[in-house]
C-alpha positions as CSV (number, residue, x, y, z in Angstrom):
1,X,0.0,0.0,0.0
2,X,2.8,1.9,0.7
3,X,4.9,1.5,-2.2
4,X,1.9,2.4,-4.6
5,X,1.5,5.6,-2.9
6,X,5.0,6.1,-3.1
7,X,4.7,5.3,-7.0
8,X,1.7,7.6,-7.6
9,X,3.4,10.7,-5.5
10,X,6.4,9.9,-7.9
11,X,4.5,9.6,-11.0
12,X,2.5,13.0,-10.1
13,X,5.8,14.6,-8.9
14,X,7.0,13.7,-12.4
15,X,4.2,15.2,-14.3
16,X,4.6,18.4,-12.4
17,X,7.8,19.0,-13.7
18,X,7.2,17.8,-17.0
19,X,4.5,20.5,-17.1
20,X,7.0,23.4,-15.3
21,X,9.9,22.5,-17.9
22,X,7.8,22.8,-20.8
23,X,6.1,25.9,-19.9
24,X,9.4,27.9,-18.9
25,X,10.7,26.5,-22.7
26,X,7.5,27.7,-24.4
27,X,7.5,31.3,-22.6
28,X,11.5,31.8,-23.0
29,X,10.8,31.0,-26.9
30,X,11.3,33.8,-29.0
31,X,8.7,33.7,-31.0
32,X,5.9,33.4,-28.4
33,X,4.8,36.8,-27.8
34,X,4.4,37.3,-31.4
35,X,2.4,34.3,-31.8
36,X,0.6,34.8,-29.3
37,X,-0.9,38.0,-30.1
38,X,-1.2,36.8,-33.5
39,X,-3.6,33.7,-32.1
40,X,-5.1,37.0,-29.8
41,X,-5.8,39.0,-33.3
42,X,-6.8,36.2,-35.2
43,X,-9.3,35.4,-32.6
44,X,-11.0,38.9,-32.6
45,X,-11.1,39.1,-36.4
46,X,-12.6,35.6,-36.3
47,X,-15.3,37.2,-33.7
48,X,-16.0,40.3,-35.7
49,X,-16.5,38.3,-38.9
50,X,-19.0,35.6,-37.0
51,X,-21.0,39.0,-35.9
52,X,-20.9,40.3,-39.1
53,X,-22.6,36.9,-40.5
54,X,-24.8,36.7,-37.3
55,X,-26.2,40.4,-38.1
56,X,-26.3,39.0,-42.0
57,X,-28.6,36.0,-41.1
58,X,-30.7,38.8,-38.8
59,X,-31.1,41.0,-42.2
60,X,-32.1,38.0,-44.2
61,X,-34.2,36.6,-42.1
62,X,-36.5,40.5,-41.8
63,X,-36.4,40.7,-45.6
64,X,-37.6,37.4,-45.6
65,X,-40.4,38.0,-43.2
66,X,-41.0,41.3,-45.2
67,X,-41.4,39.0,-48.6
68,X,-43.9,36.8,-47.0
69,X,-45.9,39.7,-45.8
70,X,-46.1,41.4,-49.1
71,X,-46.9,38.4,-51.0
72,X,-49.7,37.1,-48.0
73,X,-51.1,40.8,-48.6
74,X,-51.2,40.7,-52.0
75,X,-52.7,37.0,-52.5
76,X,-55.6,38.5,-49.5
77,X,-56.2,41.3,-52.2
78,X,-56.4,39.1,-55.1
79,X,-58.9,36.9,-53.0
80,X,-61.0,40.1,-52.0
81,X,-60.9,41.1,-55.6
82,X,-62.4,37.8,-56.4
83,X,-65.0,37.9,-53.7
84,X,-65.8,41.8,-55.1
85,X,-65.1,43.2,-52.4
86,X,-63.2,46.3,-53.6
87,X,-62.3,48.0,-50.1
88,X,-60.9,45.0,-48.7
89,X,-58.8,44.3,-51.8
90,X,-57.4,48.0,-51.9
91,X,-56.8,47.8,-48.4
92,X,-54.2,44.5,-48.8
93,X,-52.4,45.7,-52.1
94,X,-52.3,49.2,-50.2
95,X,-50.8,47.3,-47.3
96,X,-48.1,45.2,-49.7
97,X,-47.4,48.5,-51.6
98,X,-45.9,49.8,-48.1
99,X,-43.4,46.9,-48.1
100,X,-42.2,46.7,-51.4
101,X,-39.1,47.7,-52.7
102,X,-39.7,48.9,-55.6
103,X,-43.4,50.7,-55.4
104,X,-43.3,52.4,-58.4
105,X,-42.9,49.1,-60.3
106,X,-45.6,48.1,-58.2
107,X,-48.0,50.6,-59.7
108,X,-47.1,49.8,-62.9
109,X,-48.0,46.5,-63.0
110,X,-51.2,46.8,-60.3
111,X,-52.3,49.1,-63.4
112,X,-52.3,46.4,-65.7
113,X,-53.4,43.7,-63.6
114,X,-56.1,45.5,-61.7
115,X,-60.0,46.7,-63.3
116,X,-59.7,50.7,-63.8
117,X,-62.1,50.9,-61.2
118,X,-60.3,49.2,-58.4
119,X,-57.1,50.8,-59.4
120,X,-58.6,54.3,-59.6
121,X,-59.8,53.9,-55.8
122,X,-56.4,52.7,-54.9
123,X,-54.6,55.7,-56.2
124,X,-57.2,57.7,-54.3
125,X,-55.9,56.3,-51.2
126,X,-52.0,56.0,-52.1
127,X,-51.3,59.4,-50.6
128,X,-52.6,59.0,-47.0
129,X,-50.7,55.4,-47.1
130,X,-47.4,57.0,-48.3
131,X,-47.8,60.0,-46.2
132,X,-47.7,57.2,-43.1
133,X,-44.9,55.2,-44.6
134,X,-42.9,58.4,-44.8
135,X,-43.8,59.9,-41.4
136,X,-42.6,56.2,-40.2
137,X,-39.1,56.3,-41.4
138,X,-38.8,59.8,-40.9
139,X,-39.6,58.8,-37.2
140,X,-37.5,55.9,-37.2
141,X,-34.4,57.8,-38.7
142,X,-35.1,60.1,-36.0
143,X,-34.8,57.2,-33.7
144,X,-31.2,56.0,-35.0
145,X,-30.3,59.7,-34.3
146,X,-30.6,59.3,-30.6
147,X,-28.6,56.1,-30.4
């Protein structure tokens, strides 16, 4: 019983200073400062880029959620325009014309697309819609301006 403590004491002893010697080896190096604040550098590059990606995904994933808004608003409008009911179908492509990118385009082709009737009531209501989209972003720009 004895002895085998003895051994494992030893043994540990041993590992000890196998440790200590290596580590005073690897810090007198020359090199090791420099790699080690290249490993330091690397690693916050390596940081900065996964945030860069994470905040990436985050963009995608609202302009994804903003597509499948405006194209649920506009298959609701193209139902209500079906049913007859004009209001309700103004009131959806009115709602996907304040998402889209492009809502000039949009116009365009809802003037093609859309009985002159219908579209005549929606460009009745465009400016009150734009008038809110724009007092939105000018309020959310003014929001980013405080942060």
């Amino acid at each position: 019983m004895v002895i085998k403590e003895a051994v494992l004491a030893v043994c540990g002893l041993a590992l000890v200073g196998y440790c200590v010697y290596f580590d005073r080896k690897r810090r007198s190096a020359p090199d090791f400062k420099k790699k080690l604040r290249e490993r330091r550098k690397r690693t916050k590059e390596d940081k900065k880029k996964s945030e860069a990606r994470s905040k990436q995904v985050g963009s995608d994933e609202a302009a994804s959620a903003a597509q499948e808004f405006f194209m649920n608003e506009v298959q609701q409008g193209e139902e209500a325009l079906a049913c007859g009911d004009m209001e309700g179908c103004v009131e959806h492509l009115l709602s996907a014309l304040k998402v889209a990118g492009n809502p000039t385009q949009l116009l365009q082709m809802y003037q093609q697309a859309l009985p002159p009737n219908v579209f005549q009531l929606l460009i009745q209501r465009l400016p009150t819609v734009m008038s809110a989209k724009s007092s939105g972003q000018a309020a959310q720009v003014r929001d980013e301006d405080l942060d």
